[in-house]
FILO-512128 format. One record per atom (N, C-alpha, C, O, CB): atom name; x, y, z. Coordinates in pm, whole numbers, plus 32768, in hexadecimal, padded with zeros to 4 digits. Glycine has a CB too. Layout:
BEGIN
[atom CA,[X,Y,Z]]
...
***
This chain:
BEGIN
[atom N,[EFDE,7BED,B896]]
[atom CA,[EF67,7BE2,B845]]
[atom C,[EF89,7B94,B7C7]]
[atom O,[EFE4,7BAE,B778]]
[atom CB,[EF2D,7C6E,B824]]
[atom N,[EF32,7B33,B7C0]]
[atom CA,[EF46,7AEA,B739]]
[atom C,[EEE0,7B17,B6D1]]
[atom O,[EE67,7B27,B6E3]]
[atom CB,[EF3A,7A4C,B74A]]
[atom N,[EF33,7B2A,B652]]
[atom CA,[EF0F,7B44,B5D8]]
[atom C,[EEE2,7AFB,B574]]
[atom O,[EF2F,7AE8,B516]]
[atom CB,[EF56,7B6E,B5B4]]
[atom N,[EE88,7AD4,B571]]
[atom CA,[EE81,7A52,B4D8]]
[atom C,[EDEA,7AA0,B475]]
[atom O,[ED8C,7AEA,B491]]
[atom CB,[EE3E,795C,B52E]]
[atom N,[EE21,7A51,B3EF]]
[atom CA,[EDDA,7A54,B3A8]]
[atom C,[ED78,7A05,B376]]
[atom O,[ED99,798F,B369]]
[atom CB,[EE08,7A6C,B378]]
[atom N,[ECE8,7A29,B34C]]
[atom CA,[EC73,79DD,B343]]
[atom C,[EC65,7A02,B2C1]]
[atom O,[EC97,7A69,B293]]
[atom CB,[EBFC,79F5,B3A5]]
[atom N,[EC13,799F,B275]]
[atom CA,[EBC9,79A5,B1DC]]
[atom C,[EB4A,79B1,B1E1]]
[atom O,[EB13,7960,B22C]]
[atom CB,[EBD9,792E,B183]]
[atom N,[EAE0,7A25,B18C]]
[atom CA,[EA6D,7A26,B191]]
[atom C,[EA24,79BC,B168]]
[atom O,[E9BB,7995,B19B]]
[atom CB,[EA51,7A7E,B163]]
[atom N,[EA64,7987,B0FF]]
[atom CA,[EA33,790B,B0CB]]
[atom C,[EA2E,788B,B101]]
[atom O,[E9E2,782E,B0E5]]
[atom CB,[EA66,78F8,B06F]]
[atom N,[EAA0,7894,B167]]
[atom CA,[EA91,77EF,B17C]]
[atom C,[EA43,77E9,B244]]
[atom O,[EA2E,7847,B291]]
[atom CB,[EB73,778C,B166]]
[atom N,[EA2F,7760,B255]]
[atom CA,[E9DA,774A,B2C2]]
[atom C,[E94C,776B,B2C8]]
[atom O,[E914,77A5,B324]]
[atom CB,[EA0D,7783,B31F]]
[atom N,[E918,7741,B25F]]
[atom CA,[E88D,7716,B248]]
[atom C,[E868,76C2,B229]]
[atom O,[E880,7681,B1C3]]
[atom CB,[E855,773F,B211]]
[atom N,[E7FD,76A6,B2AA]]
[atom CA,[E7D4,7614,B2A5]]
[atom C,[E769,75E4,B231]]
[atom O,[E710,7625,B1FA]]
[atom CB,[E795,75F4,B330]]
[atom N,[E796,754A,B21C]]
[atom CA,[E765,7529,B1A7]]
[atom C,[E6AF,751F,B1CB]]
[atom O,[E664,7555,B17A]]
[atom CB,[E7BA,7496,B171]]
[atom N,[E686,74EF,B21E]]
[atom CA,[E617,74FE,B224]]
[atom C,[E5EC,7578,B291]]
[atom O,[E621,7592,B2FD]]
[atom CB,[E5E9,7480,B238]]
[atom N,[E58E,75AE,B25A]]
[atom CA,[E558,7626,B2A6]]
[atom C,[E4B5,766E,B29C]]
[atom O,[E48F,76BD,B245]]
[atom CB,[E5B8,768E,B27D]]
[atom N,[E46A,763C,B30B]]
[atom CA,[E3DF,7645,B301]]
[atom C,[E3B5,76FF,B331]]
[atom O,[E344,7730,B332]]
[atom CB,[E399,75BD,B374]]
[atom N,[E42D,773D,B352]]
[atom CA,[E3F6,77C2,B374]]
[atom C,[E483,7806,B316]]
[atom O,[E4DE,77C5,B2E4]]
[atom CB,[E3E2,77EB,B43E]]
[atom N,[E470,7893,B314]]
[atom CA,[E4C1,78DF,B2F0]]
[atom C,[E536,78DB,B35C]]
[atom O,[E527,78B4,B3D0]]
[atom CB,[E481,7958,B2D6]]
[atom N,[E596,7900,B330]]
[atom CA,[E621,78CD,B397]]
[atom C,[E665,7965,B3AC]]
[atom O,[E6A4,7998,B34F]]
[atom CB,[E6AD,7846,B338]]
[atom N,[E651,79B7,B447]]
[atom CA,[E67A,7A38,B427]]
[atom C,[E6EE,7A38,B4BC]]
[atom O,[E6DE,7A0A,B52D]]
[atom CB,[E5E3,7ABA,B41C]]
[atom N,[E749,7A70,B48A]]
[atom CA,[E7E5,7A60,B4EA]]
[atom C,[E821,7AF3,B4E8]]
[atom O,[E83F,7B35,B485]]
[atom CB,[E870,79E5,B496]]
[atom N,[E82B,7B1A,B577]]
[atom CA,[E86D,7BB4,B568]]
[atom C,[E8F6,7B6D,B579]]
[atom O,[E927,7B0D,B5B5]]
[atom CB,[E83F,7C44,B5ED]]
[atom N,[E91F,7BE1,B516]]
[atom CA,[E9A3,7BDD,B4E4]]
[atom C,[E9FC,7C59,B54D]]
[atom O,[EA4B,7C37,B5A5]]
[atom CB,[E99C,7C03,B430]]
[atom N,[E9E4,7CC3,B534]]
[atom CA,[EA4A,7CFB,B5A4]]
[atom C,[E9A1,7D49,B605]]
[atom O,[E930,7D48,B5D3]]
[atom CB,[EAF3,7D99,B54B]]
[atom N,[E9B7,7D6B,B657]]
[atom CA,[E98C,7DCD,B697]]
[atom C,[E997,7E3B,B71C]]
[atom O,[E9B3,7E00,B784]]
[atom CB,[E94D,7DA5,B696]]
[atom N,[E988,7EBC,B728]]
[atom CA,[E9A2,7EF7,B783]]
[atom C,[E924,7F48,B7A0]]
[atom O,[E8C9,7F55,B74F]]
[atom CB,[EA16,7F35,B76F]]
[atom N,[E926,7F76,B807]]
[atom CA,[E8A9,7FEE,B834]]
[atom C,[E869,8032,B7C4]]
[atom O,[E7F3,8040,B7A6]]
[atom CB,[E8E4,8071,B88F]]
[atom N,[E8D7,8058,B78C]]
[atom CA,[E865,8098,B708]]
[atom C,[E84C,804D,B671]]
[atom O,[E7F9,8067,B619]]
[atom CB,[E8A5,8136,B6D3]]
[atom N,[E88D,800C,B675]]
[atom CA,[E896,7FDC,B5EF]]
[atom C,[E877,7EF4,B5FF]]
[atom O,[E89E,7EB1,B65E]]
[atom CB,[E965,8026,B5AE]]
[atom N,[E83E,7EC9,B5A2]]
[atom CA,[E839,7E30,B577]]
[atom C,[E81E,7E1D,B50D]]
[atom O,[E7C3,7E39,B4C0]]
[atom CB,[E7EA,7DE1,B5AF]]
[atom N,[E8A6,7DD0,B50D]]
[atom CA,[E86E,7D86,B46C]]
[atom C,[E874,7CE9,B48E]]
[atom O,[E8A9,7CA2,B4E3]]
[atom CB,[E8EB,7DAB,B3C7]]
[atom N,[E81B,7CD9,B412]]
[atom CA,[E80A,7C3F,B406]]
[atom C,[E80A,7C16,B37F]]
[atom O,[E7EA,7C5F,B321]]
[atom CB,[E78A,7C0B,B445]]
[atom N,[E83C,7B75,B375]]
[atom CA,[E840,7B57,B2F4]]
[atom C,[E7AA,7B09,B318]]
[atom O,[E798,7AE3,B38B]]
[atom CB,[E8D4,7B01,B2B4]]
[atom N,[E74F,7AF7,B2BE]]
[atom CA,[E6C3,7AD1,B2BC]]
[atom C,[E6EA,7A7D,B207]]
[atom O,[E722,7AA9,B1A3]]
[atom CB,[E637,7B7C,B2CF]]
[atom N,[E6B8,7A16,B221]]
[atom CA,[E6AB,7990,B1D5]]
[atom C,[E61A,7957,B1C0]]
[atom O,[E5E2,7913,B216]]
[atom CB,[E6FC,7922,B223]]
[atom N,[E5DE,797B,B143]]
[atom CA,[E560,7944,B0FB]]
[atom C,[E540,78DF,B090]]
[atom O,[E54F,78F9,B019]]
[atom CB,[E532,799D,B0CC]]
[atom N,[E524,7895,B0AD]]
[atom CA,[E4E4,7833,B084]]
[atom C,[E45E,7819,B021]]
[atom O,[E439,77A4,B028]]
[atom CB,[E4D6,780F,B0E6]]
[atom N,[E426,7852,AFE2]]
[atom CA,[E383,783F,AFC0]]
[atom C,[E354,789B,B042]]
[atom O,[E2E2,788D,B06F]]
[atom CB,[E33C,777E,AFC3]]
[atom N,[E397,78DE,B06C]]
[atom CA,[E319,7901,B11C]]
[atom C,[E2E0,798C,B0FD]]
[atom O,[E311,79B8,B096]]
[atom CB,[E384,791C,B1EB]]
[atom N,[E2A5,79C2,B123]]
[atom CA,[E24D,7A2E,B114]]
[atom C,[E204,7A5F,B18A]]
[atom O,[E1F1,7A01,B1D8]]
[atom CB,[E1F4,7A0F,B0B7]]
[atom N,[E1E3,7AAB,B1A7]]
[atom CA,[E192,7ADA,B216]]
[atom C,[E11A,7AC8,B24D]]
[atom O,[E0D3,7B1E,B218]]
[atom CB,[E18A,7B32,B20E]]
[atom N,[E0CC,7A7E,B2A7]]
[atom CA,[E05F,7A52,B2B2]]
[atom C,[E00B,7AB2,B269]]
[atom O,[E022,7B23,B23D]]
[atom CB,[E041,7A39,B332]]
[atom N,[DFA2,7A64,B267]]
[atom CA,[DF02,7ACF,B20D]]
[atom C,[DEF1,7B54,B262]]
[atom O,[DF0F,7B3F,B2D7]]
[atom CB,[DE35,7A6D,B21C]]
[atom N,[DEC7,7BE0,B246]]
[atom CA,[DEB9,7C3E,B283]]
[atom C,[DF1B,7C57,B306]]
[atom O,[DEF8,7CA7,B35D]]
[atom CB,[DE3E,7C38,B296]]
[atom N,[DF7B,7C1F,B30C]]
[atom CA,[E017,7C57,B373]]
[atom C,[E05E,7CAE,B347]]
[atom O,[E0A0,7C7F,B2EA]]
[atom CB,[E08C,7BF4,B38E]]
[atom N,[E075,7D1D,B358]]
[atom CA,[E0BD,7D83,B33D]]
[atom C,[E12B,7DA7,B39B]]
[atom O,[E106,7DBB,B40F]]
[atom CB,[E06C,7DE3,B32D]]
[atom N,[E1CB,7DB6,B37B]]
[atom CA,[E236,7DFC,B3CA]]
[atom C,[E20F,7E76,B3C3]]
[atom O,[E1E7,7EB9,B363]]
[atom CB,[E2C3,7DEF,B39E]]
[atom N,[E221,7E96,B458]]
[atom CA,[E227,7F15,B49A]]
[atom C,[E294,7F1B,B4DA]]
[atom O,[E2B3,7EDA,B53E]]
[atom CB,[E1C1,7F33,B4EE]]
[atom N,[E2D5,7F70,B49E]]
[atom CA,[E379,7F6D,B50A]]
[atom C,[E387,7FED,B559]]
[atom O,[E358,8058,B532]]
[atom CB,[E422,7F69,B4A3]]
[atom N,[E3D2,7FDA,B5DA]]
[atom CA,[E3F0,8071,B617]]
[atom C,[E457,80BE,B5B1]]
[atom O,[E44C,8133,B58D]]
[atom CB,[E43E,8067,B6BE]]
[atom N,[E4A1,807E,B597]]
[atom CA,[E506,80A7,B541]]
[atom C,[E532,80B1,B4AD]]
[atom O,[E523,8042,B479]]
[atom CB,[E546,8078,B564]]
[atom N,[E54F,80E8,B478]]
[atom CA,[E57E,80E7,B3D7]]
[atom C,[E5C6,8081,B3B1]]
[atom O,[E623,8064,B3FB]]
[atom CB,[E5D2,8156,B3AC]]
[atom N,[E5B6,8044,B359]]
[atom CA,[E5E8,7FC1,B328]]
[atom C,[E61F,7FE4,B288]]
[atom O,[E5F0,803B,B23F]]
[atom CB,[E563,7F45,B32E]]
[atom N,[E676,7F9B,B270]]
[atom CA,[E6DD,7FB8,B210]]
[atom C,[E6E8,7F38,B1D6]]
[atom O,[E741,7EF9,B20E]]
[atom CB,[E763,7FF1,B246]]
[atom N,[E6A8,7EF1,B170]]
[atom CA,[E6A8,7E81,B14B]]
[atom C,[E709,7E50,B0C6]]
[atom O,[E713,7EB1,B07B]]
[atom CB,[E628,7E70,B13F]]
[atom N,[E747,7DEB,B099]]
[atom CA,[E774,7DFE,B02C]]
[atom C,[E786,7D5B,AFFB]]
[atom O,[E7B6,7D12,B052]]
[atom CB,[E7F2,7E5F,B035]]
[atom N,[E762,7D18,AF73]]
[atom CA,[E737,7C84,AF5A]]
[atom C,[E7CA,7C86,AF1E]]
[atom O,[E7F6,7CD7,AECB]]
[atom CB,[E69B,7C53,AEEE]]
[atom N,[E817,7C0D,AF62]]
[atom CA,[E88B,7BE4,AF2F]]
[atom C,[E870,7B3E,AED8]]
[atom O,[E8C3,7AFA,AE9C]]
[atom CB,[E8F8,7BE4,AFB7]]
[atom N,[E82D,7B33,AEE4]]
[atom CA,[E7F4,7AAB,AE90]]
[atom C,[E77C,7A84,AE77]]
[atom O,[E73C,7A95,AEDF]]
[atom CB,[E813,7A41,AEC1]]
[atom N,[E721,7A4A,AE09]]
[atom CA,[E6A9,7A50,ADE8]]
[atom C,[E653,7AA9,ADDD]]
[atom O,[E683,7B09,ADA1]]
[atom CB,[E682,7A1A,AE15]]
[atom N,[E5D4,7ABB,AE01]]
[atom CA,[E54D,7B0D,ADCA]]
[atom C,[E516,7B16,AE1C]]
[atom O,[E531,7AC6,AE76]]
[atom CB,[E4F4,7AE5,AD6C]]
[atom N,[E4A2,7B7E,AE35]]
[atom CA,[E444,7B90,AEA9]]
[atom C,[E3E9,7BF2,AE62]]
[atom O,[E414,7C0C,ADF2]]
[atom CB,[E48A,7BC9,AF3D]]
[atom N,[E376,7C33,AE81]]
[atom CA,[E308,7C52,AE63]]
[atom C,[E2F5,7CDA,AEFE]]
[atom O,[E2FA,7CA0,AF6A]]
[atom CB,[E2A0,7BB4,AE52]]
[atom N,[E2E9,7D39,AF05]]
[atom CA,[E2D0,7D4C,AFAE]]
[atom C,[E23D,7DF1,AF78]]
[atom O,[E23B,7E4A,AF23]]
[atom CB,[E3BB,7D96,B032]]
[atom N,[E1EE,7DCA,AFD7]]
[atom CA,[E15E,7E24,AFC3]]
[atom C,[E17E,7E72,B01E]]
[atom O,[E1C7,7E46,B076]]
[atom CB,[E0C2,7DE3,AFD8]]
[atom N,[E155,7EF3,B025]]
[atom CA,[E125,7F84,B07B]]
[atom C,[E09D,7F6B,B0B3]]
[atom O,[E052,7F13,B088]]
[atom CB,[E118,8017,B012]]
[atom N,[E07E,7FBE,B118]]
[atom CA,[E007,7FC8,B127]]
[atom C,[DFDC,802A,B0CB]]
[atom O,[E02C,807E,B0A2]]
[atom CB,[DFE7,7FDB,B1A2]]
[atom N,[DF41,8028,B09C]]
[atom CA,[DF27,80BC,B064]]
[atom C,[DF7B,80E1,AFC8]]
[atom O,[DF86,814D,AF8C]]
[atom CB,[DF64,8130,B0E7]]
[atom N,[DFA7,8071,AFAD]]
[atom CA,[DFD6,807C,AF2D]]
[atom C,[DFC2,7FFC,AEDC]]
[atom O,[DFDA,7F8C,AF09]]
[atom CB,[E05F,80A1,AF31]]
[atom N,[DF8C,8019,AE50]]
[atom CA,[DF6D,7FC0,ADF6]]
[atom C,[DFD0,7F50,ADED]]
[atom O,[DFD8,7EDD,AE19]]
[atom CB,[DF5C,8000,AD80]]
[atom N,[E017,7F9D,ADA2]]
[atom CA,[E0A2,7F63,AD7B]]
[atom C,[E0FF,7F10,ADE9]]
[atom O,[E123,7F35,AE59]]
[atom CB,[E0F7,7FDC,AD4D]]
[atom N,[E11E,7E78,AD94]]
[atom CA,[E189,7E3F,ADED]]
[atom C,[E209,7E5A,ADB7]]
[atom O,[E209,7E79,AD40]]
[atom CB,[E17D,7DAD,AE01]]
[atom N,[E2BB,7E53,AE17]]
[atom CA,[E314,7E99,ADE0]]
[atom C,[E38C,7DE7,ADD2]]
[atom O,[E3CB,7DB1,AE2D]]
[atom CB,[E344,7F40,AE55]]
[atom N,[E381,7DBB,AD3B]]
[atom CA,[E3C7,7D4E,AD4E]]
[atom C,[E45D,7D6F,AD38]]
[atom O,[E48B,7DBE,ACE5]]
[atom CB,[E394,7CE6,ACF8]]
[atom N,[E4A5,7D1D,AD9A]]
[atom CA,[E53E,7D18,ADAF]]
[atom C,[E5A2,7CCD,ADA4]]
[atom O,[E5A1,7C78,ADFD]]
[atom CB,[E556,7D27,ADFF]]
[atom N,[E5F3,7CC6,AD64]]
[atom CA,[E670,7C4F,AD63]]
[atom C,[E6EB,7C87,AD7E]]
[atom O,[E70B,7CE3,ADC9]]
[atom CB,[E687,7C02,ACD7]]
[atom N,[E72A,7C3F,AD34]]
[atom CA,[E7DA,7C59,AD96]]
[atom C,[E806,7CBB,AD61]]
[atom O,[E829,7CD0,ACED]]
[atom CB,[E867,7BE5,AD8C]]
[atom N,[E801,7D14,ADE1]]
[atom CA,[E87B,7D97,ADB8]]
[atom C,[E80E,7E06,ADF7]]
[atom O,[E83C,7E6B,AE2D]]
[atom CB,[E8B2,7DB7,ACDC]]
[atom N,[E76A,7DF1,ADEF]]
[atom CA,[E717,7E20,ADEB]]
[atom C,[E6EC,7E73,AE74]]
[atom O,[E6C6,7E1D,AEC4]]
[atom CB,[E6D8,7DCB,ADBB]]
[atom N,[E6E3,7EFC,AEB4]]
[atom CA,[E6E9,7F14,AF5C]]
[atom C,[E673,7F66,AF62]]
[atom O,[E642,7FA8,AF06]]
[atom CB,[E77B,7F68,AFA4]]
[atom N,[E64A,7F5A,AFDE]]
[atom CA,[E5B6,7FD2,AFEF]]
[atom C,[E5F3,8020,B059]]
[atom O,[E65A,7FE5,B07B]]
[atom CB,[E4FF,7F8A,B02E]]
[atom N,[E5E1,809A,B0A6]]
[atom CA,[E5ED,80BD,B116]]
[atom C,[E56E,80CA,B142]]
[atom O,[E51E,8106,B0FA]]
[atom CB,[E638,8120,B122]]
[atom N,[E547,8099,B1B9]]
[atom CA,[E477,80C1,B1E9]]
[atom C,[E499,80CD,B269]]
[atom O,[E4D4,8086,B2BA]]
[atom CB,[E3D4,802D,B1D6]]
[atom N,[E454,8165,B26B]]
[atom CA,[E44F,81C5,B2C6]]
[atom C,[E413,816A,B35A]]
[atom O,[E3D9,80FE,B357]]
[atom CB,[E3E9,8248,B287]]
[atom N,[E42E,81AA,B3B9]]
[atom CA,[E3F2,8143,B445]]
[atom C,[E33D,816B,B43A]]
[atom O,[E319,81E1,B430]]
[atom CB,[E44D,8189,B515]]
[atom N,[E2E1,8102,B43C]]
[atom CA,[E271,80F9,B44F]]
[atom C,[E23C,80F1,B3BC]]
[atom O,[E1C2,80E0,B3BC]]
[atom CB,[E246,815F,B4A6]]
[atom N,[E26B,80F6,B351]]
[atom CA,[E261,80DC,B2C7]]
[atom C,[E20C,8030,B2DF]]
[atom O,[E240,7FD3,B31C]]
[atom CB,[E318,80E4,B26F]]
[atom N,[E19C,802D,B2AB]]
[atom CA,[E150,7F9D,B2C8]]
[atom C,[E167,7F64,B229]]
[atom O,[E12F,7F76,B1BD]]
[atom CB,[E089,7FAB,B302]]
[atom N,[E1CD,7F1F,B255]]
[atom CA,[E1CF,7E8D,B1DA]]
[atom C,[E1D1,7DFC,B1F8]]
[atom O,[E1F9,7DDD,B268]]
[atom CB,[E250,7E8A,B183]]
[atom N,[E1B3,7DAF,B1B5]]
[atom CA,[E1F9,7D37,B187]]
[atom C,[E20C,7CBF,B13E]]
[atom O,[E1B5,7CC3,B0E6]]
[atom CB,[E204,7D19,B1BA]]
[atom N,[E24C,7C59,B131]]
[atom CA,[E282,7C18,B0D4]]
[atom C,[E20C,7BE1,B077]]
[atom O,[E1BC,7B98,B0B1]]
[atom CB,[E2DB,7BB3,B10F]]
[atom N,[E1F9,7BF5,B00A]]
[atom CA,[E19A,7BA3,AFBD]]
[atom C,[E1D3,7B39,AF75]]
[atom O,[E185,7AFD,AF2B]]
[atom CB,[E153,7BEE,AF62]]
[atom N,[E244,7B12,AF77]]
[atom CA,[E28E,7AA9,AF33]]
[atom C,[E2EE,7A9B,AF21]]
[atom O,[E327,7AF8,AEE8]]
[atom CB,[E27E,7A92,AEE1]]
[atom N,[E334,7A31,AF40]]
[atom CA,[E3BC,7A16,AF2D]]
[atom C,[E3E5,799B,AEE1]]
[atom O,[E39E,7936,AEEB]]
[atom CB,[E3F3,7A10,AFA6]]
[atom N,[E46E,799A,AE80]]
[atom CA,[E468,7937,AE19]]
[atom C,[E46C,7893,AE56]]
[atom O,[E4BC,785C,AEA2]]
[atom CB,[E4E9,7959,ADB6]]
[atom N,[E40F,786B,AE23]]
[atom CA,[E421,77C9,AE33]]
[atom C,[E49F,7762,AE35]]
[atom O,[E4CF,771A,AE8B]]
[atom CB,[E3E0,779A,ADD0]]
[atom N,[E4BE,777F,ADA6]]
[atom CA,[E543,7781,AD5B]]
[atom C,[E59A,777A,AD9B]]
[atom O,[E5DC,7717,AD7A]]
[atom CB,[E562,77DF,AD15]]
[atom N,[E5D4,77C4,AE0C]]
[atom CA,[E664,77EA,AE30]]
[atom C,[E62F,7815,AED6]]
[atom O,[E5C0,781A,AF0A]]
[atom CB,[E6B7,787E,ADBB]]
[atom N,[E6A2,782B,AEFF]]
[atom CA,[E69D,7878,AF5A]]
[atom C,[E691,7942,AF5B]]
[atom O,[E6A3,7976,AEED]]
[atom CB,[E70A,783D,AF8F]]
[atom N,[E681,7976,AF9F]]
[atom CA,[E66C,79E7,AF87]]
[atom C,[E6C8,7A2A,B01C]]
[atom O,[E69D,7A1D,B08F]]
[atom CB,[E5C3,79FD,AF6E]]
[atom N,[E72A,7A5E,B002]]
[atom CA,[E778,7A7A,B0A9]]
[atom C,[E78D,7B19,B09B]]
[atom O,[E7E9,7B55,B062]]
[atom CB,[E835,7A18,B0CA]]
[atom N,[E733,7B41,B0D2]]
[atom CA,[E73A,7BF2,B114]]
[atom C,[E7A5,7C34,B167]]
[atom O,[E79F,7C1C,B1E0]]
[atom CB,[E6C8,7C0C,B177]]
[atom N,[E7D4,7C5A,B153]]
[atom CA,[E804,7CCA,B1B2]]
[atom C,[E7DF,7D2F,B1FC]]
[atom O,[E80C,7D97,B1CD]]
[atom CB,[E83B,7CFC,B18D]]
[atom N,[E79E,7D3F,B260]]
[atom CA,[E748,7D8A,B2B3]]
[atom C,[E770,7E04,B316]]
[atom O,[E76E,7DDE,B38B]]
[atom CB,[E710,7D2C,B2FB]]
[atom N,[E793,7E87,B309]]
[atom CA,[E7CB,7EB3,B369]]
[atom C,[E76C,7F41,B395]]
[atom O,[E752,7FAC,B35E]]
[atom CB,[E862,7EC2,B341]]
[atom N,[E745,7EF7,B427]]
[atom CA,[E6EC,7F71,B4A3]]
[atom C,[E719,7FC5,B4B0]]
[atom O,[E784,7FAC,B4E7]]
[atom CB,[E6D4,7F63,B52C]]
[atom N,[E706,8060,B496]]
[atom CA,[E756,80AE,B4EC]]
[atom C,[E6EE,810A,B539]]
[atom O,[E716,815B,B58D]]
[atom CB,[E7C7,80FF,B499]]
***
């Protein structure tokens, strides 16, 4: 078995018309992915519904992310993590223009 090491940061493409999302390890119970934003945001009235609990955490730039059923949006930058329960209805209301914005995402 070969062993190598990868950088979260690097291998992102310079141009990119969708959000860029890559599982990083995964097994039966568990995926993560590094997810790469751009300006992207969630279509109008689209909401994530996940089977599973998601464990999010912003290792670079800003994001904005809405609840259903709740006023308040919860803005995030680096260092910044949510945990949302499986079937928790959110999503992205904005992501920084500016920079890239690269998540850390992990299903369990």
């Amino acid at each position: 078995m070969k062993i190598s090491s990868k950088n979260i940061f690097e291998d992102i493409p310079v141009n990119m018309t969708e959000e860029l999302v890559e599982i990083v390890s995964e097994t039966d119970r568990i995926r993560i992915e590094r997810i790469v934003s751009r300006a992207h945001s969630s279509s109008p009235n689209f909401w994530y519904d996940q089977e599973k609990n998601e464990y999010v955490i912003i290792l670079k730039g800003k994001a904005r992310l809405a609840f259903e059923n709740r006023d308040d949006v919860i803005v995030m930058g680096p260092g910044d993590y949510l945990d949302i329960p499986a079937h928790i209805r959110h999503r992205v209301e904005w992501t920084d223009p500016a920079e890239d914005t690269i998540w850390l995402a992990v299903y369990y």
